[in-house]
Gaussian input, Z-matrix of N, CA and C with variables (Angstrom, degrees):
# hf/3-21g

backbone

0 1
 N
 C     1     B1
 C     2     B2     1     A1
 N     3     B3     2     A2     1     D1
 C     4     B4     3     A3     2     D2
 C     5     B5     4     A4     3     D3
 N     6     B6     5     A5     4     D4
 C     7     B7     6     A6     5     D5
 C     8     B8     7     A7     6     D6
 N     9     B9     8     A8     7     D7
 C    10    B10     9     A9     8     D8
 C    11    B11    10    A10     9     D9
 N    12    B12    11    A11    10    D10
 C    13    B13    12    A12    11    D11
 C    14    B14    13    A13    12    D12
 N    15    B15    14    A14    13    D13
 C    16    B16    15    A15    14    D14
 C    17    B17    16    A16    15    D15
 N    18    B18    17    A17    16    D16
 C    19    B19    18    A18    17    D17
 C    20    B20    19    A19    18    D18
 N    21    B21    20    A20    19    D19
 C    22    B22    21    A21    20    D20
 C    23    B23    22    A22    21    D21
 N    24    B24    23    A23    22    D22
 C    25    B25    24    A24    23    D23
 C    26    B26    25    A25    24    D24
 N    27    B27    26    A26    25    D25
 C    28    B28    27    A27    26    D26
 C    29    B29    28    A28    27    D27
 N    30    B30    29    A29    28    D28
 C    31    B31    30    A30    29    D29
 C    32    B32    31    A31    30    D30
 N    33    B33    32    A32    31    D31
 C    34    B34    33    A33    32    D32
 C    35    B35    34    A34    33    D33
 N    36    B36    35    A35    34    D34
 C    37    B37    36    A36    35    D35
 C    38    B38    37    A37    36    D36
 N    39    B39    38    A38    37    D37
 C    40    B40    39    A39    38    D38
 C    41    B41    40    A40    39    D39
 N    42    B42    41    A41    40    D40
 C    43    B43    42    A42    41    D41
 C    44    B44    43    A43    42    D42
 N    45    B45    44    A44    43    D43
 C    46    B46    45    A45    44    D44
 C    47    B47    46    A46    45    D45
 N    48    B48    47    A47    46    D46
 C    49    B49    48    A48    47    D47
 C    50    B50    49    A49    48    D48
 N    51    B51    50    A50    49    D49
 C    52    B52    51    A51    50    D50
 C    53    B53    52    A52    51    D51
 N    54    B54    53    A53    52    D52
 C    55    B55    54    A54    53    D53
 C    56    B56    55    A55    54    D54
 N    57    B57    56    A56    55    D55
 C    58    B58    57    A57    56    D56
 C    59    B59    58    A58    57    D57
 N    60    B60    59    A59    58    D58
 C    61    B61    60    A60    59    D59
 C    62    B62    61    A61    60    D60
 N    63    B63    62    A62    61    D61
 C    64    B64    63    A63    62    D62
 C    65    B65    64    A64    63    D63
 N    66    B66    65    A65    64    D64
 C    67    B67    66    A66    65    D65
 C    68    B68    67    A67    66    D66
 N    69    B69    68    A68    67    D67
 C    70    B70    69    A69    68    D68
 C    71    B71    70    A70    69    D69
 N    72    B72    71    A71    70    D70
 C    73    B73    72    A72    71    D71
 C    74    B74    73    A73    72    D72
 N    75    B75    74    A74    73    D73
 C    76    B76    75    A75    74    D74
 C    77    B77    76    A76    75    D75
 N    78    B78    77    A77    76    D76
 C    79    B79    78    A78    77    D77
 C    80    B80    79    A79    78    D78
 N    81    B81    80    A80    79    D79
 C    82    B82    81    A81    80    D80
 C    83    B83    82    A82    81    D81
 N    84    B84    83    A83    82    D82
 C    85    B85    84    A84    83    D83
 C    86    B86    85    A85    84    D84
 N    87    B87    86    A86    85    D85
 C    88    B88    87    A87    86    D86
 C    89    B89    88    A88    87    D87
 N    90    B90    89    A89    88    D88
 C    91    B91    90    A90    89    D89
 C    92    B92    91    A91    90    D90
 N    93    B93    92    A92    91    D91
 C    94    B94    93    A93    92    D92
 C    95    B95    94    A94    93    D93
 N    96    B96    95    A95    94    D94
 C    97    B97    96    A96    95    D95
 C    98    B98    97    A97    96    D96
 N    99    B99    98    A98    97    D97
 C   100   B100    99    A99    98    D98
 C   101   B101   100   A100    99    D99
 N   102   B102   101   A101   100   D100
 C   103   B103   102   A102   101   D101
 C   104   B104   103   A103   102   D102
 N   105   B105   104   A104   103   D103
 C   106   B106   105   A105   104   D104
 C   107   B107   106   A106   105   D105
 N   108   B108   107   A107   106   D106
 C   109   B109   108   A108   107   D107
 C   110   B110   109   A109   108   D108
 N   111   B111   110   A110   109   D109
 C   112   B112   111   A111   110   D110
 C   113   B113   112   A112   111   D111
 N   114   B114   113   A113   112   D112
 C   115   B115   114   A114   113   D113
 C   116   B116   115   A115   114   D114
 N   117   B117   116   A116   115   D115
 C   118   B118   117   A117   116   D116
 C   119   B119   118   A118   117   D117
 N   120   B120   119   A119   118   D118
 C   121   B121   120   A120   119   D119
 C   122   B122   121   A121   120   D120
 N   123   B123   122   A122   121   D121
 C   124   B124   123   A123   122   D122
 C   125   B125   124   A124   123   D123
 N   126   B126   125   A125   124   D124
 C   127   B127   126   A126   125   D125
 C   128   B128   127   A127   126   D126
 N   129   B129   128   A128   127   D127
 C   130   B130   129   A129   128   D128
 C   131   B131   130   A130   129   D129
 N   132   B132   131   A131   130   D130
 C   133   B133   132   A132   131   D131
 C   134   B134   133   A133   132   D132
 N   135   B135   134   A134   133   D133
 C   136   B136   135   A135   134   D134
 C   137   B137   136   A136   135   D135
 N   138   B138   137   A137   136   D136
 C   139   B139   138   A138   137   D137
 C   140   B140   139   A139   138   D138
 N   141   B141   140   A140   139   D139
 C   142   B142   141   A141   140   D140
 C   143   B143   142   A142   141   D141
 N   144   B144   143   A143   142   D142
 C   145   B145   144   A144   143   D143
 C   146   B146   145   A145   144   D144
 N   147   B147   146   A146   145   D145
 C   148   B148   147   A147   146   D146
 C   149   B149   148   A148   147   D147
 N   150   B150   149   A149   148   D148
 C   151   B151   150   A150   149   D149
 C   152   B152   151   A151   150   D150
 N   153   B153   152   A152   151   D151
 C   154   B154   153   A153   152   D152
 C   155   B155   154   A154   153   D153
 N   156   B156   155   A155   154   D154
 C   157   B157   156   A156   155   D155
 C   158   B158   157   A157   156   D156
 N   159   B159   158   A158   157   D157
 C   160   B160   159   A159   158   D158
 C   161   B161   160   A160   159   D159
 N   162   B162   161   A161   160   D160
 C   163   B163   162   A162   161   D161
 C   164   B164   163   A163   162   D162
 N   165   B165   164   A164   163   D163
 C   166   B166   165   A165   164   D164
 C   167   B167   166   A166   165   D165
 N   168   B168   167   A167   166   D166
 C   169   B169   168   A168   167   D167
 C   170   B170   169   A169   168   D168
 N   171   B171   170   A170   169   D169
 C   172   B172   171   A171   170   D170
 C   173   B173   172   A172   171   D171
 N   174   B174   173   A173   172   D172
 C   175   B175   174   A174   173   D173
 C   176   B176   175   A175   174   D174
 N   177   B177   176   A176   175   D175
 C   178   B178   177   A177   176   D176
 C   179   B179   178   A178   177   D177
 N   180   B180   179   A179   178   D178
 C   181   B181   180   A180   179   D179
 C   182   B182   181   A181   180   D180
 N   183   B183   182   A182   181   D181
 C   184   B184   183   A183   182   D182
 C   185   B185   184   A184   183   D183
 N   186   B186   185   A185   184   D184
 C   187   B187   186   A186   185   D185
 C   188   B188   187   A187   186   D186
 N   189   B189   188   A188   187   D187
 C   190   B190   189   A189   188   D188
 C   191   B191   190   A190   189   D189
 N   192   B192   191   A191   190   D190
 C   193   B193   192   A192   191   D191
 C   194   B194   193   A193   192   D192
 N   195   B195   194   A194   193   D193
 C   196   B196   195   A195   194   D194
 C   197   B197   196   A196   195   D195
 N   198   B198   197   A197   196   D196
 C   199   B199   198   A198   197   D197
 C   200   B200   199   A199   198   D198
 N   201   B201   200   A200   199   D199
 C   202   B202   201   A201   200   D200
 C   203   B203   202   A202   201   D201
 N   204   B204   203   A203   202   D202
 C   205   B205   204   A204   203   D203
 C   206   B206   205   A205   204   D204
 N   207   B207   206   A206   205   D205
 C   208   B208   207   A207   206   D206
 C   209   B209   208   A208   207   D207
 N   210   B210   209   A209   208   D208
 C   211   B211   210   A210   209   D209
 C   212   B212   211   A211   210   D210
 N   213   B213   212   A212   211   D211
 C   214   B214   213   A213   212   D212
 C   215   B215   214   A214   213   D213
 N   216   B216   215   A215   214   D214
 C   217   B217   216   A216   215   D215
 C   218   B218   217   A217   216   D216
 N   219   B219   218   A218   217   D217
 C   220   B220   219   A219   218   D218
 C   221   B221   220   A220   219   D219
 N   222   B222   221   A221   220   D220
 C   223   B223   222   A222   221   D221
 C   224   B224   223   A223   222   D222
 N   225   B225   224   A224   223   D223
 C   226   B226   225   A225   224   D224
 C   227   B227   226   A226   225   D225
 N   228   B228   227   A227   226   D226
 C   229   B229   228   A228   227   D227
 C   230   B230   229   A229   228   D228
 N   231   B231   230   A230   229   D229
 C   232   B232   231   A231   230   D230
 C   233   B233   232   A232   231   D231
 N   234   B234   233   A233   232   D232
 C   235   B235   234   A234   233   D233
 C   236   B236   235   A235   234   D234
 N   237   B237   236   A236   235   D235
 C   238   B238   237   A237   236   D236
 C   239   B239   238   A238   237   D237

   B1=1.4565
   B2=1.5261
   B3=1.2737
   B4=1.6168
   B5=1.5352
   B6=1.7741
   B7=1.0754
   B8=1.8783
   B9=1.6438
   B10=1.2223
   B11=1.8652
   B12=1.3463
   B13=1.5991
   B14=1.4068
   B15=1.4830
   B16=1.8944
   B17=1.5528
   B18=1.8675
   B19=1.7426
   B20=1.7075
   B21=1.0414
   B22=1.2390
   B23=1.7563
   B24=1.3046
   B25=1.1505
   B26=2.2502
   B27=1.1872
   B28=1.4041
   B29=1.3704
   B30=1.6447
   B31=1.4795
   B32=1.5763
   B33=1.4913
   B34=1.2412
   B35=1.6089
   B36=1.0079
   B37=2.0996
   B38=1.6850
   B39=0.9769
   B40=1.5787
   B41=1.9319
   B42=1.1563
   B43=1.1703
   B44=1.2281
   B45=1.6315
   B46=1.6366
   B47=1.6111
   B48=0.8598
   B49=1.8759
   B50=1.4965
   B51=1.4957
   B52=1.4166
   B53=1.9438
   B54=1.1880
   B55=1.7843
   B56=1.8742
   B57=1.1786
   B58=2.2063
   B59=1.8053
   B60=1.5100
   B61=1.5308
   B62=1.3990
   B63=1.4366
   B64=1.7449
   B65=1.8784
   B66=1.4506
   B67=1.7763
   B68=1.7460
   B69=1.1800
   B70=1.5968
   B71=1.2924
   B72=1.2506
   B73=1.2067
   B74=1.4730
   B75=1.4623
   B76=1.3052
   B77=1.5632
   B78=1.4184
   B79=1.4490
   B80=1.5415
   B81=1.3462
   B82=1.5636
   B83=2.0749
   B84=1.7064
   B85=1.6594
   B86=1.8262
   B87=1.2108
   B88=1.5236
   B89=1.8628
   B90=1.4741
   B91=1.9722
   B92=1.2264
   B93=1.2566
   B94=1.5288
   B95=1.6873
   B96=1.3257
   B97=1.6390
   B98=1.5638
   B99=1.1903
   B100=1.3104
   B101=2.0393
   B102=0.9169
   B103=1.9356
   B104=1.3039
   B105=1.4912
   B106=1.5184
   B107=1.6183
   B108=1.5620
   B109=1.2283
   B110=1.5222
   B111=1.5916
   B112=1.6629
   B113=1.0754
   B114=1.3909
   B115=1.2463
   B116=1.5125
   B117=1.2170
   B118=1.6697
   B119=2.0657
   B120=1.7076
   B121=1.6091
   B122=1.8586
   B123=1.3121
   B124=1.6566
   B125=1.4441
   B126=1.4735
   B127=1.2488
   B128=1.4639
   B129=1.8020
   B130=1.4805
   B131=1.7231
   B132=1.4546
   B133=1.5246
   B134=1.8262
   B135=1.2643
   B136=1.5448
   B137=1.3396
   B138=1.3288
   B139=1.3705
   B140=1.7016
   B141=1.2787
   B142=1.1746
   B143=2.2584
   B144=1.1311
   B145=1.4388
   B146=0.9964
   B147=1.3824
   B148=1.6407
   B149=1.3964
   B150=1.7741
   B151=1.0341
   B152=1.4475
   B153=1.3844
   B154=1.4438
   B155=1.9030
   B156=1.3852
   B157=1.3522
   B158=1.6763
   B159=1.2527
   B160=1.9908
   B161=1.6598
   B162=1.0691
   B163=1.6289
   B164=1.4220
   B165=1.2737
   B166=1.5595
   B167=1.7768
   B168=1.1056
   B169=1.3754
   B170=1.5597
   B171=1.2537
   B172=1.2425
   B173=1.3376
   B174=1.4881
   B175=1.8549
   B176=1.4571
   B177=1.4256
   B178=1.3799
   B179=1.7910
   B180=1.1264
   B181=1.4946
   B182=1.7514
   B183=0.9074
   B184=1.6733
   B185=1.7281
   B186=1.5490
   B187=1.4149
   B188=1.4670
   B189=1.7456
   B190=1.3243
   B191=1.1498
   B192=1.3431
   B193=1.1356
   B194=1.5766
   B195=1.0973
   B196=2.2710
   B197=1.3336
   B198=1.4159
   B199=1.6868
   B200=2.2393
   B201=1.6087
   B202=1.4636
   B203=1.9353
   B204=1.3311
   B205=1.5831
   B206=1.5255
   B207=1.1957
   B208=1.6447
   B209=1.5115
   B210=1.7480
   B211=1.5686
   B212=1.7713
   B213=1.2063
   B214=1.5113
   B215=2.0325
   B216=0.9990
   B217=1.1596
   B218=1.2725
   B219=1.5310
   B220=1.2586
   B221=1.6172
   B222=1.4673
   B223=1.5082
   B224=1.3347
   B225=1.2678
   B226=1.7512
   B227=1.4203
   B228=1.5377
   B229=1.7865
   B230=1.6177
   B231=1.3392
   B232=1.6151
   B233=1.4987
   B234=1.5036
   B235=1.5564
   B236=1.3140
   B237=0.8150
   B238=1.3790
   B239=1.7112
   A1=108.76
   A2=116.76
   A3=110.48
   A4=107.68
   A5=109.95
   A6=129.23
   A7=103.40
   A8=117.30
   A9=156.83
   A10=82.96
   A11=116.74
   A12=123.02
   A13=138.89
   A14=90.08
   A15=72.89
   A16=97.70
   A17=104.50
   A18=101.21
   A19=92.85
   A20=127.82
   A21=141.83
   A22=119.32
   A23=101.40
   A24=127.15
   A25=111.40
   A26=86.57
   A27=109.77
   A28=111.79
   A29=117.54
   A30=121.30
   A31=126.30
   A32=101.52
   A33=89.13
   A34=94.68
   A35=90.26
   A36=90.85
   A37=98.19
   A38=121.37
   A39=131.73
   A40=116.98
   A41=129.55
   A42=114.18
   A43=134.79
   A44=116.62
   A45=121.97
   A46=120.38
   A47=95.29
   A48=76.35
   A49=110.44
   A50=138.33
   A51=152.77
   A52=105.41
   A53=80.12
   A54=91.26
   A55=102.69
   A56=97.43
   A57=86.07
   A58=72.76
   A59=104.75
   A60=102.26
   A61=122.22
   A62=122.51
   A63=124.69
   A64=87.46
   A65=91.06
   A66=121.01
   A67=88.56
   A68=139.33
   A69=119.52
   A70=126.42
   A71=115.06
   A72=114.46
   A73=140.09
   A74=125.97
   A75=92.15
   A76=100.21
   A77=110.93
   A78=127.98
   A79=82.14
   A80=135.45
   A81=109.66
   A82=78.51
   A83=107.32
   A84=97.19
   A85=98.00
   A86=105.10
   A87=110.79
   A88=99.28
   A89=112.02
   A90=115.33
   A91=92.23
   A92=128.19
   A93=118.90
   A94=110.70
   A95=92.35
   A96=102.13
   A97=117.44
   A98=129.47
   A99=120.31
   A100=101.62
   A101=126.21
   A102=136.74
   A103=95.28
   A104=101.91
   A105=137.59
   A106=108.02
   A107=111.92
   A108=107.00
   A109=106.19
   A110=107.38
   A111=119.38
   A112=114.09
   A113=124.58
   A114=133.47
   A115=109.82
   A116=110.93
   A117=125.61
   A118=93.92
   A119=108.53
   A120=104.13
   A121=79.45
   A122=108.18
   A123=121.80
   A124=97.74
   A125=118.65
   A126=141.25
   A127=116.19
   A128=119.03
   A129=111.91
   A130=83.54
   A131=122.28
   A132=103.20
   A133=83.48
   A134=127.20
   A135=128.23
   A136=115.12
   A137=123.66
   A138=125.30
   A139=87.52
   A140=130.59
   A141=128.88
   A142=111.13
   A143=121.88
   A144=120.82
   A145=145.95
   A146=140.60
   A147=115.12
   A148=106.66
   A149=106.26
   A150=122.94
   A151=142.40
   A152=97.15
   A153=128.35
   A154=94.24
   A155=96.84
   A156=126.70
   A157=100.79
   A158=109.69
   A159=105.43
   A160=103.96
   A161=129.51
   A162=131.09
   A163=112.67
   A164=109.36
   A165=107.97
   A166=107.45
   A167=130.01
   A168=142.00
   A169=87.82
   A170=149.93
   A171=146.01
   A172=109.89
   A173=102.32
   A174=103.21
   A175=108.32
   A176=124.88
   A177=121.56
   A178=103.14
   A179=127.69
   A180=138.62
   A181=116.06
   A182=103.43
   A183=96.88
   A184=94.56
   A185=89.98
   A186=106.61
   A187=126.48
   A188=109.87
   A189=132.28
   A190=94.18
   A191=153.23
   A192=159.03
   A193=106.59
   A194=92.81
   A195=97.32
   A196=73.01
   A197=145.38
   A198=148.61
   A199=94.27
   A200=85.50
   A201=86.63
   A202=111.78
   A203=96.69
   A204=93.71
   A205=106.48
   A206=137.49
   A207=112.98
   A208=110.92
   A209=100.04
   A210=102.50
   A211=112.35
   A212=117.65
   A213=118.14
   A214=92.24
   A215=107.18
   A216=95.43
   A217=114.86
   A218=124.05
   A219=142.65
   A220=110.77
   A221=122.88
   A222=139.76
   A223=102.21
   A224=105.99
   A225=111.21
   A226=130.80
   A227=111.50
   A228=112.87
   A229=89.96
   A230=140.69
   A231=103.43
   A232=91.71
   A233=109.42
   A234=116.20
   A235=104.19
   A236=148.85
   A237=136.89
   A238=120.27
   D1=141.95
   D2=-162.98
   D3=-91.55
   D4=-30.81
   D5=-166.40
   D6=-54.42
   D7=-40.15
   D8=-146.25
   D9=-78.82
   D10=-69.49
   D11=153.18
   D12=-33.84
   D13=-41.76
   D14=-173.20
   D15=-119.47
   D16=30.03
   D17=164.52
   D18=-110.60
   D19=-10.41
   D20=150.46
   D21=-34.67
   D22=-72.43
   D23=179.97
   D24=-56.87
   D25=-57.81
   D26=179.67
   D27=-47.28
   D28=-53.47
   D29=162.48
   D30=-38.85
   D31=15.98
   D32=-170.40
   D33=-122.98
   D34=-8.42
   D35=-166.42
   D36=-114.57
   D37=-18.68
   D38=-168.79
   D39=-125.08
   D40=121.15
   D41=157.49
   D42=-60.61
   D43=134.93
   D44=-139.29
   D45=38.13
   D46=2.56
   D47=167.36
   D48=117.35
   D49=-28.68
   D50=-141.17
   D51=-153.48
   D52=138.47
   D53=177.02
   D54=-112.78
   D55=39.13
   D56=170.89
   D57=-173.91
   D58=145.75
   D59=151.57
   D60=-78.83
   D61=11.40
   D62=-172.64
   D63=-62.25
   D64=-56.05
   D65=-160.18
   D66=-51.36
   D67=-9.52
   D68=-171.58
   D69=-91.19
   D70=58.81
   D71=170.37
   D72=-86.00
   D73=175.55
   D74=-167.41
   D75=-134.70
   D76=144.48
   D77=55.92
   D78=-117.21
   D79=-21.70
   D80=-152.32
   D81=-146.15
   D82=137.45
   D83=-169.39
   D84=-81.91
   D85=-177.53
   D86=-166.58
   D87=-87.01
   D88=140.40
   D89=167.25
   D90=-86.42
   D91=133.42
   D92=159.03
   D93=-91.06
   D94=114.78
   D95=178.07
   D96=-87.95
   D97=-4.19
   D98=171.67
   D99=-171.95
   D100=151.93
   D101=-171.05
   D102=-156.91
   D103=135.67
   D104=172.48
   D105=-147.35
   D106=120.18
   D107=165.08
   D108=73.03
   D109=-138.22
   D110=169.25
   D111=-65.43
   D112=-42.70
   D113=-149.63
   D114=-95.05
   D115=152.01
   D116=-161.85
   D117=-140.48
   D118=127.37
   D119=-179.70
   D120=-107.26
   D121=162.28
   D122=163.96
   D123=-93.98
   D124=-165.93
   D125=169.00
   D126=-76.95
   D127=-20.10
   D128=-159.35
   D129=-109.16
   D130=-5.11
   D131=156.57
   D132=105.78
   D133=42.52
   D134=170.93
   D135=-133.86
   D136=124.92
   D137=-129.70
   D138=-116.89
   D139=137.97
   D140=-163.56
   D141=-138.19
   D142=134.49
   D143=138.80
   D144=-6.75
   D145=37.53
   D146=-159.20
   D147=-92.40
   D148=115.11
   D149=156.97
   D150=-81.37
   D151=10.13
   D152=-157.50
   D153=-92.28
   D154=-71.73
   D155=169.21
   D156=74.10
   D157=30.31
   D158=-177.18
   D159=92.63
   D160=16.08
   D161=-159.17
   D162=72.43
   D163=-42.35
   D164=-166.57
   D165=-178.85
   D166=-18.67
   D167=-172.76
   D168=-69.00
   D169=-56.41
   D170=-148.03
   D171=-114.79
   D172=48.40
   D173=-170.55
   D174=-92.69
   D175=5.03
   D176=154.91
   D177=-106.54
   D178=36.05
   D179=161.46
   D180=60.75
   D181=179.71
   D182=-160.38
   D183=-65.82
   D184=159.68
   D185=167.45
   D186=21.04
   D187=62.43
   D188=-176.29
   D189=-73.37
   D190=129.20
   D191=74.67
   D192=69.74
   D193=-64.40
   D194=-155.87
   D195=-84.17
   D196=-57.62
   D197=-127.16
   D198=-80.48
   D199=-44.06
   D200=-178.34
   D201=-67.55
   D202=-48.36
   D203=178.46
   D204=-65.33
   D205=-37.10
   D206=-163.43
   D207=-76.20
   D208=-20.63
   D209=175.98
   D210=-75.44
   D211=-21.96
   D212=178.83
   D213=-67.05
   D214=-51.27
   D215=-152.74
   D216=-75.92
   D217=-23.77
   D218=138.51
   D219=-23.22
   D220=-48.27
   D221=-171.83
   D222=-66.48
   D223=-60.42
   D224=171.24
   D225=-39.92
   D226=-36.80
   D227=177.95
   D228=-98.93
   D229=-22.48
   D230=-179.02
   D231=156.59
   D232=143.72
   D233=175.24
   D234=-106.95
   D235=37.39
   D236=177.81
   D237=-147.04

């Protein structure tokens, strides 16, 4: 299980293993390897709900479309 690895790994940079208690699951919490919309995939390929959505920052869900383009273009005149 990969999850089993890189909560392994994680114990080393984070106490218990996870930086949010959403992430504490057990036996080993979920990596999110890719988010669209609602939906959140882990690393072991299990596709999940997020009802969480960031508390509230991601209330049109991951990587909306318009939210991703206005921020690219935002990127283009200046980050700071």
């Amino acid at each position: 299980m990969y999850s089993e690895e890189l909560f392994n790994e994680s114990k080393k940079y984070f106490p218990g293993g996870v930086n949010s208690p959403v992430r504490a699951f057990k036996p080993y919490p979920f990596f999110v390897k890719s988010a669209g919309g609602s939906k959140i995939t882990d690393e072991d390929g299990k596709t999940y709900i997020d009802h969480c959505l960031a508390y509230g920052p991601l209330i049109l869900g991951h990587a909306d479309p318009k939210v991703v383009r206005e921020v690219s273009n935002q990127l283009t005149i200046g980050t700071a």
